[in-house]
N, C-alpha and C positions, 0 to 999 in steps of 0.2 A: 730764353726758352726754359721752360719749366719740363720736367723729366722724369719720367718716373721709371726707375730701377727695377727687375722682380725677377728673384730668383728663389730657391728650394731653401738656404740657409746661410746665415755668415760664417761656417765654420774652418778652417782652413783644410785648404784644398785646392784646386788647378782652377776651376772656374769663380768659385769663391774669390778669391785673390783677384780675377777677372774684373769683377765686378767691383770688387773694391778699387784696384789703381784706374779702371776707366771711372766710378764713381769722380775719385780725387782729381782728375783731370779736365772731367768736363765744369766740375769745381770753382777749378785754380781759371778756366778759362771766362767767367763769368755767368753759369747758366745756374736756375736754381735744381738743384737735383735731390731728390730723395729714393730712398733704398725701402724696398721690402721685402722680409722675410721672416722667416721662420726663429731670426734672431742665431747670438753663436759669436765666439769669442772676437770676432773680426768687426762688431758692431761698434764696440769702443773706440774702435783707427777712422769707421766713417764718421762719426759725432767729433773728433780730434780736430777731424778735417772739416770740421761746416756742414757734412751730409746729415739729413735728418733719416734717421732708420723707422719705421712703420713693421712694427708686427704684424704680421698673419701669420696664421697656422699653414703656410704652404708647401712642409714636406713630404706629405702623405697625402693619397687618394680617398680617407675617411669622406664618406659624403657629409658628414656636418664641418667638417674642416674646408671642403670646398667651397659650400656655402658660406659658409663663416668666411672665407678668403675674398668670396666675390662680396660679400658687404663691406668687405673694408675698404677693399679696391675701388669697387664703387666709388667709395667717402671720399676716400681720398684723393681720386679723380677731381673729383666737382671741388671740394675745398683748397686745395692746392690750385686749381687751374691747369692741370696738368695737359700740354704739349704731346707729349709723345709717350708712349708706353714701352719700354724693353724689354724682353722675358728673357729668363739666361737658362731655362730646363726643360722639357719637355710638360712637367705637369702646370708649372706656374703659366706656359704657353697655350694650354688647352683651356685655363682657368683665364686669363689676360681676353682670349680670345672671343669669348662669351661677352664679357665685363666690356671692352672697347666695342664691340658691335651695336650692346644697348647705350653706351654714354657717346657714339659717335666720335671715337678718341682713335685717331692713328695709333695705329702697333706695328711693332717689328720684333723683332727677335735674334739671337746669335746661337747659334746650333754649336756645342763643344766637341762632340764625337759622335761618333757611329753606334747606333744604341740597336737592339733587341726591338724589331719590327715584326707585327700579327696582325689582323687582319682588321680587330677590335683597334688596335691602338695607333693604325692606318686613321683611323677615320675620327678617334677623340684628337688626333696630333696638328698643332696649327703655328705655323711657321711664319703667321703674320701676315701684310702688306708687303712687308721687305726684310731679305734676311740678312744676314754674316754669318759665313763658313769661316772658322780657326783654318784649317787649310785646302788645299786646292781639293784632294779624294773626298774629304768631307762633301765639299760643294758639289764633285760628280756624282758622288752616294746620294745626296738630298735630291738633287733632279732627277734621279733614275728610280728613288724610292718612293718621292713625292710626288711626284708630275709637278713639283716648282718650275716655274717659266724661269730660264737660264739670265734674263733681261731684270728680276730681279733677285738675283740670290748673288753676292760679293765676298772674296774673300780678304778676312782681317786677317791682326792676329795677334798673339798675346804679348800686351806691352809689358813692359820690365820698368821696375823705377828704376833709371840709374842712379839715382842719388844715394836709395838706400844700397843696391846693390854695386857695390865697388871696393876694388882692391883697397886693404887697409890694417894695419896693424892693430889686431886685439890680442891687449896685454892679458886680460882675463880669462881665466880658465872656464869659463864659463860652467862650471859645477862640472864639468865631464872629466875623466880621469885621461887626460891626454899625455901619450910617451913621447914629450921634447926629438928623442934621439930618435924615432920610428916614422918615416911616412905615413901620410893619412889618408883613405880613400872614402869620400863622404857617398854617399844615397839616398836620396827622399823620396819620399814615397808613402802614401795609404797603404796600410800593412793589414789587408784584407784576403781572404783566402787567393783570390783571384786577383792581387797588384803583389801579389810577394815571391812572387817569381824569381825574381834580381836577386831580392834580398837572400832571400834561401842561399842560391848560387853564391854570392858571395861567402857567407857563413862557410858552404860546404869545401871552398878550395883557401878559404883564410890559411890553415895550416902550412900550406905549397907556400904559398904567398911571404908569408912567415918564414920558412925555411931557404927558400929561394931569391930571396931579394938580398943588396947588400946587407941593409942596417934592421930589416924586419917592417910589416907593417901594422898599422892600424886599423881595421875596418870599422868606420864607424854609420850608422844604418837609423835615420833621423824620420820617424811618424809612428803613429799610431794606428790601429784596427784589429776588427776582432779577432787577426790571426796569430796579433804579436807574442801572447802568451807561448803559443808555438814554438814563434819562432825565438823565445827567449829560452827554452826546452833544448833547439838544435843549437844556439850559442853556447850552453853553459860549458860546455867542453874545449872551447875555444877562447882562450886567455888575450885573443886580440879584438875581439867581437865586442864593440859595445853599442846596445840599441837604448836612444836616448828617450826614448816615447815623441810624443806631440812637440815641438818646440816654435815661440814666435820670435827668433833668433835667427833664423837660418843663415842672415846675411853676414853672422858673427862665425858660424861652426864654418860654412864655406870657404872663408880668409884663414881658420887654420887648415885648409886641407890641400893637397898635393894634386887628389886629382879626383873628381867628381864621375860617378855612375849612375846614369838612370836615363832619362825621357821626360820631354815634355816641357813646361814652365820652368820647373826644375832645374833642368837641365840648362837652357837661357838664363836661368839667374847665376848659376856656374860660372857660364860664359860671361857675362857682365861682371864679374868678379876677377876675371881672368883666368880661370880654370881649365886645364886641356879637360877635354870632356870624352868618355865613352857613350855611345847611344845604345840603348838595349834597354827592352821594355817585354812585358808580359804577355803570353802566348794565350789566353784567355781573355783578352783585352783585341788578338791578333797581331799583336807587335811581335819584331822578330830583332834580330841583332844589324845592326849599322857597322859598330865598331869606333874607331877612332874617329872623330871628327876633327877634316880638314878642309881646305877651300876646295878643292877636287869633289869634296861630298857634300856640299851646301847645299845646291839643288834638290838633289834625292830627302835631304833633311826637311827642307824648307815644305816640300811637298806633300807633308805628313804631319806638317806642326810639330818635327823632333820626336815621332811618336815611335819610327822604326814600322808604321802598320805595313802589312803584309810583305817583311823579308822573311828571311829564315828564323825558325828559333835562336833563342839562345845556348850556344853552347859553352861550357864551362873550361873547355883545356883553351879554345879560342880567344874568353874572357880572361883568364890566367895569363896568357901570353901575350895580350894586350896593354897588361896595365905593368906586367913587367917592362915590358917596349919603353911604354910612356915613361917608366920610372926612370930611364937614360936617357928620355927625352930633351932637347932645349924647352924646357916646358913654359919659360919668359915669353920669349918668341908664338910658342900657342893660342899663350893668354891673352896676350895684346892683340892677336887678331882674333881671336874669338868674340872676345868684348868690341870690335870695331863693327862683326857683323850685327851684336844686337844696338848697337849706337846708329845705325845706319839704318836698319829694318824692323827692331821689335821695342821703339821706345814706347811708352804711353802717351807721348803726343801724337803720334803717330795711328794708334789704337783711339785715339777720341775723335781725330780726323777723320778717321775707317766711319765711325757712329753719327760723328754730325753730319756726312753728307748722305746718309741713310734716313734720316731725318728729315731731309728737304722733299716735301709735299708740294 
């Protein structure tokens, strides 16, 4: 089957990454597949891998970029021979949409979250022949937003490579100034006005943390976005805080760390790592705090894609006393079953699975 890919950019990020490990796997399975986008640092992993990347300008609403995206799409439709079309964003979807009507090319689509809905952008928004919801509220959001027929819209969900992601001894320091004798509490995250929520939060109780734990801790607070400058402004006073910018490592910074905070992708690559994991996500996004994750709270996780949408905020004396807890924790024992649940539900075969039978016309 020939397959075409399209999303807004390669640059890393939660659905980026998406796109790339189900790229590699429908890959590794035999089909031919190519990626388009707007290009970004993750282009390089699909060409590594056999995927052919296809430039369009498809991050912005620019009308000449639109059009310029539906000729290419076009092109590449017809000279590929392209099978099926995937969109991974709401704009590359409205653009797809147009494009597979006139070349009579099956489309689908995988919806990532709960986006900013108007009346205008009701009626540009195109969800395909057939969709995939990341998780089940997703799925209820899109048929109660969409009037999508329930019969086709299915929920996936975001594969994990385990190969890269796994417990593992790295000898290297990896340029970051890491304190041997101090536990380490990692976070990732797009550090945007509105995803740095967590991050703040942690910065602001590092001190407690520091002072209250046995041996002291590390916080260390892994992405990039326009707010990081900020939030390098709230660290400077804090001697444990270190924000590493953008990193394509993460599977390396995660095996030095004790204990992982955040939501989402993220947060499952922890857990494939072995990481007892905190869930707590940003209030402008409407994530709210989970807490500790354990088999007891699978479900409720599972149900959100790890997102935490609609619980409580996050509170910071709660957060504080959570990751003191864990720091006494059997944290061996957490890791190995946290990594058993993404080995069992969130592989990348399993996510190519989800797409090829989305596929079948």
């Amino acid at each position: 089957m020939n397959i075409l890919l399209v999303t807004m950019e390669m640059n890393i990020g939660g659905a980026e990454t998406h796109v790339l490990e189900l790229a590699k796997e429908l890959k590794n399975q035999g089909h031919e597949v190519y990626v388009s986008s707007a290009g970004g640092s993750l282009v390089a992993e699909l060409e590594k891998n056999g995927v052919t990347h296809v430039y369009a300008p498809l991050k912005d609403k620019k009308i000449a970029h639109v059009f310029s995206s539906m000729k290419i799409l076009k092109q590449t439709i017809k000279d590929k021979k392209i099978d099926v079309v995937h969109a991974h964003a709401r704009i590359p979807g409205a653009i797809c949409g147009v494009v597979c009507k006139k070349t009579k090319t099956h489309f689908v689509t995988t919806i990532h979250g709960i986006y900013r809905v108007n009346a205008i952008l009701k009626i540009i928004t195109n969800w395909g022949e057939k969709t995939l919801a990341v998780s089940h509220d997703i799925r209820e959001h899109a048929i109660k937003t969409y009037k999508l027929n329930p019969d086709n819209i299915k929920v996936t969900i975001n594969g994990i490579n385990l190969e890269k992601f796994k417990k593992q001894e790295i000898k290297d320091d990896l340029g970051i100034a890491f304190n041997e004798e101090k536990k380490k509490i990692v976070h990732v995250s797009r550090l945007d006005e509105e995803s740095s929520d967590v991050a703040k939060s942690l910065i602001s109780i590092a001190g407690e943390l520091e002072e209250e734990s046995e041996n002291g801790v590390q916080i260390i607070i892994v992405g990039s976005g326009s707010y990081i400058e900020k939030l390098k402004q709230e660290a400077a006073s804090k001697a444990n805080v270190i924000l590493t910018g953008a990193r394509k490592d993460i599977e390396k910074i995660l095996n030095k760390a004790d204990i992982f905070v955040g939501v989402s992708r993220a947060a499952l690559e922890a857990m494939a790592v072995e990481l007892p994991i905190i869930l707590v996500g940003n209030p402008k996004y409407g994530q709210g705090y989970q807490g500790i994750f354990d088999a007891q709270s699978l479900e409720m996780a599972k149900n959100t894609n790890f997102t935490c949408r609609g619980l409580q905020e996050i509170n910071k004396e709660t957060l504080k006393n959570d990751i003191l807890k864990l720091l006494n924790e059997n944290k061996e024992e957490m890791g190995k079953y946290n990594r058993s649940v993404v080995m069992s539900e969130y592989s990348a075969k399993k996510m190519a699975s989800d797409a090829l039978e989305l596929y079948k016309f």
